[in-house]
N, C-alpha and C positions, 0 to 999 in steps of 0.2 A: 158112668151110671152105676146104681146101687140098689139092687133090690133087698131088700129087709123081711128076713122074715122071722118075729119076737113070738117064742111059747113060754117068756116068762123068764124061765131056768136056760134056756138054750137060743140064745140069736144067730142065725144064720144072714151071712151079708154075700149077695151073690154081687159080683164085682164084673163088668165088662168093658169094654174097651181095652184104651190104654192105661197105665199106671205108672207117669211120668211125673217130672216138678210142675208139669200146669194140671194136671189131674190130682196129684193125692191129697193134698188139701181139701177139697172140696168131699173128696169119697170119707176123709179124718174125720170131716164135720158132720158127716151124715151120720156117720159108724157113732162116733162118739155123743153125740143127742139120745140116742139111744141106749148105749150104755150106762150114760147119767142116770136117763131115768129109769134103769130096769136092773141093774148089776145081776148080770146073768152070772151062771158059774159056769159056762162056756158059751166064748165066740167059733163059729167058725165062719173064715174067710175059705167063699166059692171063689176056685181061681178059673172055670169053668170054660170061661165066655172073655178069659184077660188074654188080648192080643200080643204085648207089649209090657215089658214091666225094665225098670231098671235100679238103681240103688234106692230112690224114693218108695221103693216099694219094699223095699227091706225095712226102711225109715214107717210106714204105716204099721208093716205089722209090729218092729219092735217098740214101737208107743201104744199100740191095743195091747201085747203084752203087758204093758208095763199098767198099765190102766188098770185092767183084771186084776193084776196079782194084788194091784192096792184091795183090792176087796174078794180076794181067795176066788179067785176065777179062773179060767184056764182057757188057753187061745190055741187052733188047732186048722189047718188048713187042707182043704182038699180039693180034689180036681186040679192041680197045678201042673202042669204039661207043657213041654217043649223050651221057648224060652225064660218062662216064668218060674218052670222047675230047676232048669239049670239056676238061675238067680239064687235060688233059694238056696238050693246046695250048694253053693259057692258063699254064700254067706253063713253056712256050717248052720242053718236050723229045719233039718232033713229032719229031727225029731219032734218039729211039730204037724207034717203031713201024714194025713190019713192015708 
């Protein structure tokens, strides 16, 4: 599940559950409908309420990455804790958490 919250210049995507290969698809297509039609100049992924996360979740952020940068945006994650945090730091982008 995905809660969206768009002021234009800054989208916030509050992310919960899990964030596996039968979830991240679904959470891509939500996140990315809205960045079509808004090119914020920042995402931030709420990892807040993520139970679960495993390489596919490396795979969501670094395609919202790549998304943004097409159009000078910047992707930045926060609240990620426990096994979502280790994930992240293990795939070396500890530099895009708040």
């Amino acid at each position: 599940m995905v809660e969206i919250i768009n002021s234009g210049e800054q989208i916030t995507a509050g992310i919960a559950g899990d964030i596996d290969h039968h979830t991240a698809s679904g959470i891509r297509n939500e996140i990315d409908a809205v960045l079509e039609n808004t090119t914020p100049q920042l995402l931030i992924l709420d990892f807040g309420r993520v139970k679960f996360m495993d390489s596919s979740g490396i795979g969501l952020i670094l395609g919202r990455q790549r998304v943004l940068q097409g159009f000078g945006g910047q992707l930045l994650i926060k609240n990620a804790t426990g096994h979502a945090e280790k994930i992240v730091k293990l795939a070396g982008l500890s530099n895009l958490m708040l």
